[in-house]
N, C-alpha and C positions, 0 to 999 in steps of 0.2 A: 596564479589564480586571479581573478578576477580582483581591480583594485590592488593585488599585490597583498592581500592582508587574509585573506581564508585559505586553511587548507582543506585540499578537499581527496577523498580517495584516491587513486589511478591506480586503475586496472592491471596496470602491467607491471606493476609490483608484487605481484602476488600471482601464483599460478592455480590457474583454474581446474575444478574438481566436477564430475560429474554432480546433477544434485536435481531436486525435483521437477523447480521449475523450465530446466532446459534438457538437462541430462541423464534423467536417474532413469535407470535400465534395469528392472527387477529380474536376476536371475534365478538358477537355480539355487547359486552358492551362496545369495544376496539378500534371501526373501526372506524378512524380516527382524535382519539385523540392523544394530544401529552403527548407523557411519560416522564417519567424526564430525559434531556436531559443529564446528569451529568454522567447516573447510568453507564455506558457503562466503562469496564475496557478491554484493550486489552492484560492483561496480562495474560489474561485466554487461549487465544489462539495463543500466540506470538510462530510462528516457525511453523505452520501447513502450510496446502498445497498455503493454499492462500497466506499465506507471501513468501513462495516461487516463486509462480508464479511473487507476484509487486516485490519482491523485485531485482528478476532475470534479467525484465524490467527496473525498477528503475538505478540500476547501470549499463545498456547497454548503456541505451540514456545517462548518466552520462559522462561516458567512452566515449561515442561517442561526448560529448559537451568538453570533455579535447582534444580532436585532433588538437584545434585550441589556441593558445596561448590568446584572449581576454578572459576574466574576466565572466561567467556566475552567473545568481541567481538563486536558489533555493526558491520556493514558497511552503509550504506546512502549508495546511489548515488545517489539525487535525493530530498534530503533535506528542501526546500521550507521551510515558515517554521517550524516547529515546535510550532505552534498559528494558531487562525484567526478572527476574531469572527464571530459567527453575526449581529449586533445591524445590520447595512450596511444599506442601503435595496433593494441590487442581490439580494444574497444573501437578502433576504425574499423580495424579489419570484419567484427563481426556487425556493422552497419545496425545496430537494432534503437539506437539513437535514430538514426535517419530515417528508418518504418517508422518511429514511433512520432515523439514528440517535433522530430527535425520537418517531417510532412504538413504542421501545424503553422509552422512559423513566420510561413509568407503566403497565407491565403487572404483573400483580399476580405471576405466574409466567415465569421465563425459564429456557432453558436455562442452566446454569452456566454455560458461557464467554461465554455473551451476557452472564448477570447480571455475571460480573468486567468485561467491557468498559464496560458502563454507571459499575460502581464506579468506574473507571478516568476515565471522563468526568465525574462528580461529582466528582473527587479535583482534576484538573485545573483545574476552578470551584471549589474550596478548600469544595467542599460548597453553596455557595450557587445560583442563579439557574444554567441552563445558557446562558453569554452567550459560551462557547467552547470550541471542538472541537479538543484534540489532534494531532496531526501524529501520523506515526509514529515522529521521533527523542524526544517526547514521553513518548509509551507506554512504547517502550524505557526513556528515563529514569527512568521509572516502579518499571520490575519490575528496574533496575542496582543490584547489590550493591558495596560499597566494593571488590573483587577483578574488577570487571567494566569493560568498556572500548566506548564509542560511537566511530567514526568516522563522523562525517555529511559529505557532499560535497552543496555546493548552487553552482549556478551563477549564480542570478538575484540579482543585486545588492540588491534590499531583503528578499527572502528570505532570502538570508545575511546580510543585518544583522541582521534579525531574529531569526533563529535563533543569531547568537553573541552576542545581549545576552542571551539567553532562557537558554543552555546553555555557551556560552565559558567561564565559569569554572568550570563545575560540576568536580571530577575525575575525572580519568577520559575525559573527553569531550575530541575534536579537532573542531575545527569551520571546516574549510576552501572557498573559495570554488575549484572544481576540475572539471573535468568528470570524474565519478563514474566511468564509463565506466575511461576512462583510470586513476584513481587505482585500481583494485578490485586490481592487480597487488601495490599495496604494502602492500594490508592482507590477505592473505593468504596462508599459513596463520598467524594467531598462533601466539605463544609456544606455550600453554596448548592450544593442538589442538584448541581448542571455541570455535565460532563459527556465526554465523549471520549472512548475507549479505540483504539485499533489492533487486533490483530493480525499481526501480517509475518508469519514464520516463513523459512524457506520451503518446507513441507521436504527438507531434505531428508530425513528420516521419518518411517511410518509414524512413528509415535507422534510426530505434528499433528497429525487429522486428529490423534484421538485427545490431547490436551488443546486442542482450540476449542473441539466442544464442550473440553470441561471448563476451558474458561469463561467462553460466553455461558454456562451454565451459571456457573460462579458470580462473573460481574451482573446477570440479572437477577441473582437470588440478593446478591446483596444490595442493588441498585437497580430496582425494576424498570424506574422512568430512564435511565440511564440511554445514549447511545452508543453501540454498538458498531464499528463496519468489522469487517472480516474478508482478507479478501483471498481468492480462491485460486491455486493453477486450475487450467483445464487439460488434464494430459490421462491419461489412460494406464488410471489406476483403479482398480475397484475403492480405494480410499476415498480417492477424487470424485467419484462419481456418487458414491454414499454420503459424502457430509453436506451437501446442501439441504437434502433432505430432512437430515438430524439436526440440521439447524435453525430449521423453520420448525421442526417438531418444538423445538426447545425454546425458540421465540412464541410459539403461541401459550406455551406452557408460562413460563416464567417474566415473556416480557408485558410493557404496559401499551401498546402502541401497536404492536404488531412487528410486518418488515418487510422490506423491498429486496430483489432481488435481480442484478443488471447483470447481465453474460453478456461478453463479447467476444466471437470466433475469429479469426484471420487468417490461421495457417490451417497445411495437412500434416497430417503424420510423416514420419520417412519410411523407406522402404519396409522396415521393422515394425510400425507403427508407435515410435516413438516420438517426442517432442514434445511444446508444449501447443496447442493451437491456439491458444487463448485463454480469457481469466474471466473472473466473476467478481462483483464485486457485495456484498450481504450486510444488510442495513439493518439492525434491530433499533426498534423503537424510531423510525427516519423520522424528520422532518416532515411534517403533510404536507409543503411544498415540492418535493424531491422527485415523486413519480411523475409531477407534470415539468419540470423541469430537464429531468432526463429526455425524454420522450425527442426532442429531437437533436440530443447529443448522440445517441447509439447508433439511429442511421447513418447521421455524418460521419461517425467513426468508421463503420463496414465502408461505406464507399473510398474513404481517405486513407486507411490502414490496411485494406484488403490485400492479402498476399495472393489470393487465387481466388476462381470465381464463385466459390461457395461459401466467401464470408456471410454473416450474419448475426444478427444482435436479438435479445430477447430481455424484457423486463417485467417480470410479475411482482405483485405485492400481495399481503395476504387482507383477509376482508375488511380490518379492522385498523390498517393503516392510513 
């Protein structure tokens, strides 16, 4: 690893499972059981388009919560390993590093928040060789000031070892093995009234779509001004395609601020019409900065990540954001 002193996932220790974001095939036999929730490794796709898109987001409103000198928390519910090795034989072979973040990395012009997220990624490889990709308790770590607070929840057993040898003692940081879901009750509202929450399940079983929205229901009943991302596959589920909806119903109901809402397509279906084409990424209560900020990270994304010619990006907020 990088400097010799972080461990970080590899893919090819672990054998990959169908699951939401790349491979869940709803059959007859299938529809609407639950899979093992364990099987999901994100280190199969760590650095592709959709890490790009949250994690571009992720560090703005970050950035945008340092402007003010009090102390903010980080919530994050499926917190995974905290970094990832890109260098596995598996994670070569399925190139989704190299669509994603690896197209970033030697452009001569980026938008700002692209070029921080890159900085970000070089920081993490201590500047040298890019042989590893960040996580998002990672990134957080990154932009945490000595008055700021991580809580990560990871369920997956090497993923939460890995993620408390990486971050356990850092200060400041709790690094519990918990089903996120459940835990989001006790870390919200902080003290300090400034926070920001992440959702980000594998959506490997149905039952994700439905406890996301009860959790953004949950952290804004109990933390109204609170932020919010959530982010979203885009693949062809009726699930997929009904929770944005319900979550903007639920942000104008319960939040203070309203919310943004960035989609980014890349791919098509396969023969089947399966896959994932792309991700969303869902801001309750965003930063008033965020919608003009995006605005010309989405195009340069469709152009730099496009898989085929009918990539495309879309950003709406609602009125009161």
């Amino acid at each position: 690893d990088a400097g010799g002193q972080r461990d970080v996932a590899d893919a090819d220790r672990v054998k990959e499972v169908a699951h939401g974001p790349e491979g869940y095939q709803p059959t007859a036999n299938d529809r609407g059981t639950v899979r093992p929730m364990l099987a999901y490794r994100h280190a199969f796709h760590a650095g592709n388009h959709a890490d790009v898109l949250k994690h571009t987001v992720l560090a703005m409103v970050l950035r945008y919560m340092n402007l003010k000198d009090k102390g903010w928390r980080y919530v994050d519910t499926h917190a995974g390993a905290g970094g990832y090795s890109l260098e596995g034989e598996y994670a070569k072979k399925r190139g989704e590093f190299e669509m994603g973040i690896g197209k970033l990395l030697h452009q001569p012009e980026l938008p700002e928040p692209l070029a921080e997220l890159v900085a970000l990624v070089r920081q993490f490889n201590d500047g040298k060789a890019i042989r590893q990709y960040p996580g998002s308790p990672a990134i957080a770590q990154a932009l945490m000031r000595p008055q700021d607070q991580l809580r990560l929840s990871e369920m997956h057993p090497t993923d939460h070892k890995i993620l408390v040898s990486y971050l356990g003692d850092v200060p400041g940081v709790e690094v519990k093995m918990v089903d996120g879901f459940a835990a989001l009750k006790g870390h919200v509202p902080p003290i300090t009234r400034r926070g920001v929450v992440l959702i980000d399940p594998s959506y490997e079983i149905k039952t994700d779509y439905t406890r996301t929205l009860a959790a953004l229901r949950e952290s804004l009943e109990r933390f109204p001004e609170g932020t919010v991302i959530v982010w979203l596959p885009q693949v062809a589920l009726v699930e997929a395609t009904q929770l944005p909806q319900r979550l903007k119903a639920t942000a104008d109901s319960a939040g203070k601020k309203g919310w943004l809402h960035a989609q980014l397509t890349v791919a098509q279906a396969d023969d089947r019409g399966y896959g994932m084409l792309g991700s969303s990424v869902f801001v309750a209560n965003p930063p008033h900065t965020l919608f003009t900020a995006l605005q010309p990270v989405l195009p340069f994304l469709v152009q730099n990540l496009a898989q085929f010619d009918g990539a495309r990006s879309a950003l709406d907020r609602s009125a009161k954001s």
